[in-house]
Each structure stands twice: as structure tokens, then as C-alpha cells.
C-alpha positions in Angstrom: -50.4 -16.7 51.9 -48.3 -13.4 52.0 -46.5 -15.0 54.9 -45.3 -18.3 53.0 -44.6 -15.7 49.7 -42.4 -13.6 52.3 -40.5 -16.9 53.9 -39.9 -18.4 50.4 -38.5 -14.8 48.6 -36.3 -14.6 52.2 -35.2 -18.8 51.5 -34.4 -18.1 48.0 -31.8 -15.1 49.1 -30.5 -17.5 51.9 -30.1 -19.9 49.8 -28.2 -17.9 47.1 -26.4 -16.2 49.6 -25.0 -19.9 50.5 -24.2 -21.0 46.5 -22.8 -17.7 46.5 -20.2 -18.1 48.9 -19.6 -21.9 48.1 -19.0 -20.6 44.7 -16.5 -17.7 45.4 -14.8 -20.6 48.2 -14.5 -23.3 44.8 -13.4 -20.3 42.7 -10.0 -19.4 44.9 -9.5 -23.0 44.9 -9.1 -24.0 41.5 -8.2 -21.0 40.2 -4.7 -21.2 39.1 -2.5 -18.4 40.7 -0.3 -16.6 37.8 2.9 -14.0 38.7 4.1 -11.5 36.3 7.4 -9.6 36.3 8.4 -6.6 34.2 10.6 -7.8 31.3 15.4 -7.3 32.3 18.4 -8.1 29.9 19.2 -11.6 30.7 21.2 -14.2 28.6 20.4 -17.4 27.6 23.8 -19.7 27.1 23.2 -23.1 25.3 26.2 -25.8 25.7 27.0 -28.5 23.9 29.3 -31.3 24.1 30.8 -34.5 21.8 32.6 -36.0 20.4 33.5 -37.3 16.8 35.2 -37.3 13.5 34.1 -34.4 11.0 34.5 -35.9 7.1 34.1 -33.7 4.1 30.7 -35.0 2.0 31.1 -32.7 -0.4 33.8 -30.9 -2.9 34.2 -26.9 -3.2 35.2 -25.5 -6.6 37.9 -22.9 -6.1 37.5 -20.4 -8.9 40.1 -17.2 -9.4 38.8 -13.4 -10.5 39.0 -12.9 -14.1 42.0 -11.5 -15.3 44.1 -13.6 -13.1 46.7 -16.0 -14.1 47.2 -19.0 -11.9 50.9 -19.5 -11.7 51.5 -22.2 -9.6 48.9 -25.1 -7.9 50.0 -26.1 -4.3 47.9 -29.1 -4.0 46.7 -32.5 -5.7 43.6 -33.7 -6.0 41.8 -35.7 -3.1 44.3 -34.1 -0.9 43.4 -32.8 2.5 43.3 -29.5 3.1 42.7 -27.1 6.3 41.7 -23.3 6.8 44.7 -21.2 5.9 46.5 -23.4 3.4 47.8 -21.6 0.4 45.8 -23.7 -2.9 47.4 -21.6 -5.7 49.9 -18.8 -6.1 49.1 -16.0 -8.7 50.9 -14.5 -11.2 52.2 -11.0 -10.5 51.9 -9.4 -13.5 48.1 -10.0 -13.8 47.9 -8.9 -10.4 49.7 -5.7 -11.0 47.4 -5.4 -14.1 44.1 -5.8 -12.6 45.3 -3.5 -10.0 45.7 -0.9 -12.6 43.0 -1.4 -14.0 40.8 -0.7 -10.8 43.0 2.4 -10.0 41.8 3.8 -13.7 38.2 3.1 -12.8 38.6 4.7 -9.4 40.1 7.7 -10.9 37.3 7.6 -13.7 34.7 7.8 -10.8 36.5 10.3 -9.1 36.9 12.4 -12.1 33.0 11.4 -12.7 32.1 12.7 -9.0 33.9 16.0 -9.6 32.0 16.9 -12.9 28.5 16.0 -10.6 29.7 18.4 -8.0 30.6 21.3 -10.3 27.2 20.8 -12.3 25.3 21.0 -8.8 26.8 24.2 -8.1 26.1 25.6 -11.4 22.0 24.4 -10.7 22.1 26.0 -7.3 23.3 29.0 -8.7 21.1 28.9 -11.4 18.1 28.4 -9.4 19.4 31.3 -7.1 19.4 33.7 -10.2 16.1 32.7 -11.2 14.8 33.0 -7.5 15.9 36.9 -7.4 14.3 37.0 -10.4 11.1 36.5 -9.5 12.0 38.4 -6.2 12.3 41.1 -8.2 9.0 41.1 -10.1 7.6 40.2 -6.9 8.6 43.6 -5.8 8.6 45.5 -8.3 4.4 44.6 -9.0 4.1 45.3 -5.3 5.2 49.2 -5.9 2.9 49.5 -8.9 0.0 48.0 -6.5 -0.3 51.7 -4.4 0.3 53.3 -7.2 -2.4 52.0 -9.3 -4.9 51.6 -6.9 -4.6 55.5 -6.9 -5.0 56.0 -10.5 -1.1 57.2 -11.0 1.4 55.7 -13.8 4.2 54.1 -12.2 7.7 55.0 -13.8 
């Protein structure tokens, strides 16, 4: 009995030994083999070719800034037109006058920027006063501190 129990514990381990091996074979088999590279700089170019006749589908509404006088329109309506061609000629006077009036609001913000800058240094200056200030005290409660610790008025 202890014979047969000893041949059939020593055919089990053959026999797993064997499904173990046909496994592992099986395994590298259909296993699908995978490569990996660290990632580089590389460009990808896409180019296309054709051919073909590009028609508007829509219309654009040309508008001018406010302030500004159209003085003359270069084109008609259902004209064609292509990038660069000049659609309307302003009027120079309400150029020049929009011009002046963004010089005054630069100057404004200019003058504005100055008053910011002076009002900062007066804070910082401020705050420095008020730091020796309490500097001071600081200081001044640190020689009373010896002083009172030994029973003696401090003058």
C-alpha cells in the first residue's frame, strides 16, 4: 500500500513536471513579443494634394472703429476681392483726431502711473517710520527689563 501511495505521489510530480514544461513551451509561443524604445524629438509632416476652385459661401461685414469717417469706397457690391485690396480710404482728419485722442489717454495713464508711484514711496516710507517706531519701544522695554528685574527705576 505505501508502495502504490509512493509511485502515485512520484507520477503526479512527473506528470506535473510534463504540463509544466508543455505549458511554459505553449506560453513562448503565443505570447506576443512587444519592444519598447525611450521616447526622441521626431516630426510628423502630413501632405496634401488637389486640386479645385475655392468660391466664397458666405459675405463678411467690414465695419470701421468709431470715430472714423469713411471718405471714399473702393469697391461695389458682389465685386471680387483678394487679400490686400484697399476696400475704403479714411478721412484724415478723424484719423488725426482719434490719434489725439489716444495720445491724451496715454498721457492720462502716464500721469495716473506717476501719482501710483509717488504714493508707493510715501507708504514705504511710512511703513519704515512706523517700523523704527516700534524698534524703538522694542528697545527701549528691553533696557527697562534688567533694570526692573532688579528692583531699580529706569530713567
Amino acid at each position: 500500500m505505501k508502495k502504490k501511495l509512493i509511485q502515485a505521489t512520484c507520477l503526479f510530480f512527473v506528470m506535473m513536471l510534463i504540463f509544466t514544461i508543455l505549458s511554459r513551451v505553449s506560453d513562448s509561443v503565443n505570447v506576443i513579443q512587444i519592444q519598447t524604445k525611450n521616447p526622441a524629438n521626431q516630426m510628423i509632416t502630413h501632405e496634401v494634394k488637389g486640386s479645385g476652385k475655392v468660391e466664397g459661401s458666405q459675405e463678411v461685414a467690414v465695419f470701421v472703429l468709431e470715430n472714423l469717417q469713411v471718405e471714399q469706397v473702393m469697391v461695389h457690391a458682389g465685386q471680387t476681392v483678394k487679400k490686400g485690396d484697399i476696400l475704403l480710404k479714411l478721412s484724415q482728419n478723424s484719423i488725426q483726431a482719434a490719434l489725439k485722442n489716444l495720445d491724451d489717454k496715454v498721457k492720462t495713464l502716464e500721469g495716473q502711473a506717476k501719482d501710483l508711484e509717488s504714493q508707493k514711496k510715501v507708504n514705504s516710507q511710512k511703513r519704515s517710520r512706523h517700523g523704527l517706531e516700534i524698534l524703538m519701544i522694542w528697545l527701549c522695554k528691553a533696557e527697562m527689563f534688567p533694570w526692573i528685574m532688579q528692583g531699580r527705576k529706569f530713567r
